[in-house]
C-alpha positions in Angstrom: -23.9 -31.5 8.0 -20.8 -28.9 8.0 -18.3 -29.6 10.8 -15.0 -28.0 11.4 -12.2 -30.5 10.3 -9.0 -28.0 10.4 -7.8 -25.6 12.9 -4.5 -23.9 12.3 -2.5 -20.8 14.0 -0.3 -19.0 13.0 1.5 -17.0 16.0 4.0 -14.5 13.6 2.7 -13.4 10.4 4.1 -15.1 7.3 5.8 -17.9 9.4 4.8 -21.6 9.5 2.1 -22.5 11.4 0.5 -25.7 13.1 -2.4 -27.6 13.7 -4.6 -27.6 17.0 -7.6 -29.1 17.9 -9.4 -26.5 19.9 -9.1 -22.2 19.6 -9.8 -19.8 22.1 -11.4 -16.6 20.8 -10.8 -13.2 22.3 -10.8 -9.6 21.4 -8.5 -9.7 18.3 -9.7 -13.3 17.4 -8.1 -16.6 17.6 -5.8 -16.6 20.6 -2.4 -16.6 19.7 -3.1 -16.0 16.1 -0.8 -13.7 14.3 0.2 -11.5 17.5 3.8 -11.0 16.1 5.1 -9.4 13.2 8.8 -9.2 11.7 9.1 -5.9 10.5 12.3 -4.3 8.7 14.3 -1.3 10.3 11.6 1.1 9.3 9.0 -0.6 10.8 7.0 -1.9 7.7 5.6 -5.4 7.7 7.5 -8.2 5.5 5.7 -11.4 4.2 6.7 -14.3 2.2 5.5 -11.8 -0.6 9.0 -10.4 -0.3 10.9 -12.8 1.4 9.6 -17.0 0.8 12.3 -18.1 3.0 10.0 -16.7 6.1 7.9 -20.1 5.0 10.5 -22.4 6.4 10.6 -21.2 10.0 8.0 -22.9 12.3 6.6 -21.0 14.9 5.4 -22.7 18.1 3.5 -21.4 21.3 3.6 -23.3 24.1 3.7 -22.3 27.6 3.7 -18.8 27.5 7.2 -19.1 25.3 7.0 -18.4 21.2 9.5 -20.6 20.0 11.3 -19.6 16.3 12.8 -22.6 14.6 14.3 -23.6 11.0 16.5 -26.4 9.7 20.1 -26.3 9.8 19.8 -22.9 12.1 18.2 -24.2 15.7 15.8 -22.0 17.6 15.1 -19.2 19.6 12.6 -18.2 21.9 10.7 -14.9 23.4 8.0 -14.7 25.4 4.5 -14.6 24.3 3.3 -12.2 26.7 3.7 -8.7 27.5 6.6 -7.4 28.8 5.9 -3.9 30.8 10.0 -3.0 30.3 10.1 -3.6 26.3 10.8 -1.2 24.0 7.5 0.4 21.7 8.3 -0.1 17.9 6.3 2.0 15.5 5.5 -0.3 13.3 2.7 -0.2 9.8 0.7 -2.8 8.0 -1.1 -2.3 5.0 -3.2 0.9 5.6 -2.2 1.2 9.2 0.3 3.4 10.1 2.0 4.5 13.7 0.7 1.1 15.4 2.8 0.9 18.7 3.9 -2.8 19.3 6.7 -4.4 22.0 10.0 -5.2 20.4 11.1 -8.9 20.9 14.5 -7.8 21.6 18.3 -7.9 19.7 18.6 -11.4 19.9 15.8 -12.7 18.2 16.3 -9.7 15.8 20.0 -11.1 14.8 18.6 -14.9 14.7 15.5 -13.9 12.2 18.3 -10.8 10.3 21.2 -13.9 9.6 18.3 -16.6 8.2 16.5 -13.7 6.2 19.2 -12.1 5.2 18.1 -8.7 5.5 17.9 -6.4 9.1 14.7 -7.1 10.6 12.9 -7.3 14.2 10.1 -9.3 15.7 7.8 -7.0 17.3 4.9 -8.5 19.8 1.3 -7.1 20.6 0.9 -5.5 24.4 -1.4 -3.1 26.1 -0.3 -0.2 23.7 -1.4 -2.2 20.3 -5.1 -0.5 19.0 -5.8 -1.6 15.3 -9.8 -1.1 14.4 -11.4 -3.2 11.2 -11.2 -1.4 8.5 -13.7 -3.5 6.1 -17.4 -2.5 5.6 -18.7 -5.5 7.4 -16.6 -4.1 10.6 -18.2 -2.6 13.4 -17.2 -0.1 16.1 -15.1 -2.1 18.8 -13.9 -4.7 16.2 -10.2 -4.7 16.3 -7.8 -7.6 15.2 -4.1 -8.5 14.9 -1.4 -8.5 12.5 -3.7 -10.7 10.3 -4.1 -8.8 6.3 -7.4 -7.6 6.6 -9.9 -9.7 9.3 -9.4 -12.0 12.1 -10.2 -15.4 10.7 -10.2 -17.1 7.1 -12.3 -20.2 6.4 -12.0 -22.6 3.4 -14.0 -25.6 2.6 -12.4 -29.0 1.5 -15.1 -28.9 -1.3 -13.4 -25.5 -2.3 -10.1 -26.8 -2.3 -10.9 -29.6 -4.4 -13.0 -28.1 -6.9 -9.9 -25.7 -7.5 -7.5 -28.7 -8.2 -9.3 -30.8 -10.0 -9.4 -28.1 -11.9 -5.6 -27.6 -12.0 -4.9 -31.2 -12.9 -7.3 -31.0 -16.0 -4.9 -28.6 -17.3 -1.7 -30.7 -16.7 -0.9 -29.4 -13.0 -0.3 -30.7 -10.0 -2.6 -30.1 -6.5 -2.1 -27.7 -4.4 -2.4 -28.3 -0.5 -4.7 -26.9 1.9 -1.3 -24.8 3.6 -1.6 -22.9 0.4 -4.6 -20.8 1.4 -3.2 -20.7 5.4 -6.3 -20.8 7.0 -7.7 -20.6 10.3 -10.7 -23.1 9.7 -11.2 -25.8 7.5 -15.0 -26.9 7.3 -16.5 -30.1 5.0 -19.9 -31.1 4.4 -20.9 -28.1 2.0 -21.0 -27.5 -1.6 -17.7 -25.8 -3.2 -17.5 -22.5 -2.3 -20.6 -22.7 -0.6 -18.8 -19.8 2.2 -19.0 -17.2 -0.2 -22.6 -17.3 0.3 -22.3 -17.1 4.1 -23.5 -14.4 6.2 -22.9 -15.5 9.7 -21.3 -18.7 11.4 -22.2 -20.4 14.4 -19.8 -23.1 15.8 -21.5 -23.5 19.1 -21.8 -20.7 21.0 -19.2 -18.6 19.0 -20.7 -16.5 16.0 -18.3 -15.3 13.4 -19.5 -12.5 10.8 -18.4 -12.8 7.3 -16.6 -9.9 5.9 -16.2 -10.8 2.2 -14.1 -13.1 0.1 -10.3 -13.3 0.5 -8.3 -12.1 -2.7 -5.3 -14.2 -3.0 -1.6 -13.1 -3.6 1.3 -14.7 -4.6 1.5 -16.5 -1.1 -0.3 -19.2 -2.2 1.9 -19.7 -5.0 4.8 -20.6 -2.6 5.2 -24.3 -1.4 5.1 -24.2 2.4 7.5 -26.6 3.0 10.6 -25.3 1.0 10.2 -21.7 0.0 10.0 -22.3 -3.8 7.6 -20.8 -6.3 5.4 -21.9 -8.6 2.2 -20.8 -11.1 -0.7 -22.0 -9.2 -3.0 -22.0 -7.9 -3.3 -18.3 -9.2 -3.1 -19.0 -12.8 -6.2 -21.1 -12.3 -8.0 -18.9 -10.2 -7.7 -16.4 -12.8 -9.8 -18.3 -15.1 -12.9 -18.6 -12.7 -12.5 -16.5 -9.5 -12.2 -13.2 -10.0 -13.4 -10.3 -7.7 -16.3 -8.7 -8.6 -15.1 -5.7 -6.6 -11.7 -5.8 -8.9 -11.3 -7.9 -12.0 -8.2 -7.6 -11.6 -7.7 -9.6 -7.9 -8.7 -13.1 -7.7 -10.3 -14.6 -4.4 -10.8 -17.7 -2.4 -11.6 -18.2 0.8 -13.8 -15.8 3.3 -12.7 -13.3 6.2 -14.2 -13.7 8.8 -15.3 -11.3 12.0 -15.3 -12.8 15.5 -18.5 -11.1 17.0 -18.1 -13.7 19.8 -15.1 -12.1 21.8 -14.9 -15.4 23.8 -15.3 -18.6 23.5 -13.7 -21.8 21.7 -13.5 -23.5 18.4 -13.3 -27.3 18.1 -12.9 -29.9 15.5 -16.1 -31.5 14.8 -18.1 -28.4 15.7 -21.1 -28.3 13.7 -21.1 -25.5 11.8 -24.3 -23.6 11.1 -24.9 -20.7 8.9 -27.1 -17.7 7.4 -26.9 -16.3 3.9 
């Protein structure tokens, strides 16, 4: 039996995110699932592809209030929702271009510059914010957040573990599960069993597969202190390459909310169609 063992949210793109143990689904997916972005003064997205030290800040929601925080530094905190009187940011992300999204304001904009080290903004999603699915497995009316490429990614434990047995045959150490930063964690099916998956059901929410995740150097970066290493891409390389693109490895599986409601649990039962 597959059940869901791990949820995890990430409210700001590229920031540190936390456990829960129930998600609401809505339009763009998980609720309160990458709905900010730091951008730089042009209005391009930055990740811990570019800047690692965007690992060490934790990123909370909690009573309507998204609340920034890193060691040494304190915190700061915005508003998670809307704010009719903020300023419109044009801001891009991959192969989206001109989105309109709220600025956060100077102040967290000086707190996230000073720790980055470079000029940078938090921008927020409001009423204005339209970005449309752009894989094959999208349909009209499927849009989604600040998230890479789809709303949700799942791993397995059995994937995860596969993977590092592998690594320590070679003389590596493991790699955690906050590697891959996922959305849902699932056990009780065979190592990368979800590549095979179609559809999910986890009660009554249904979530679409839209094809495996290929991996960058994120998941080379130790979540807890910013710092770089070799794997787990040097060992993907060796058995998980696209088909697609030889030259991208993947692990991991995007996933399309078709259920624009509902909630996620851990323990759901997870069943699914290939």
């Amino acid at each position: 039996m597959i059940r869901v063992t791990g949820l995890f949210v990430y409210p700001v793109k590229s920031l540190r995110g936390y456990a829960v143990t129930a998600a609401g689904l809505d339009a763009l997916g998980l609720v309160g699932d990458r709905r900010f972005l730091v951008v730089d003064e042009s209005g391009k997205f930055l990740t811990q592809r570019a800047q690692p030290r965007m690992a060490l800040i934790n990123a909370r929601l909690a009573g309507g209030i998204l609340t920034l925080s890193a060691d040494a530094v304190g915190s700061i905190s915005v508003s998670e929702g809307s704010d009719p009187s903020a300023s419109l940011r044009s801001v891009s992300i991959w192969k989206h271009q001109g989105l309109l999204a709220e600025d956060c304001g100077p102040a967290v904009a000086s707190w996230l510059s000073s720790f980055l080290g470079s000029p940078c903004a938090l921008v927020r999603i409001g009423p204005k914010f339209q970005r449309p699915m752009l894989k094959p497995a999208s349909r009209p009316g499927d849009l989604f957040t600040f998230a890479d490429g789809a709303p949700i990614l799942v791993v397995s434990e059995a994937s995860v573990a596969m993977l590092n047995d592998r690594i320590v045959a070679d003389g590596g150490e493991p790699v955690p599960m906050n590697r891959f930063r996922p959305n849902l964690v699932v056990d009780g099916c065979a190592a990368f069993a979800e590549d095979t998956w179609s559809r999910l059901q986890l009660g009554d929410v249904i979530l679409r597969s839209a094809g495996q995740s290929e991996r960058c150097m994120i998941t080379t970066t130790d979540q807890l202190t910013g710092e770089r290493g070799k794997e787990p891409l040097r060992t993907l390389a060796t058995f998980r390459r696209s088909p697609a693109n030889p030259t991208e490895v993947v692990f991991g599986v995007n996933l399309i909310n078709e259920s624009k409601s509902g909630t996620i649990r851990i323990g759901d039962e997870a069943v699914f169609t290939v």
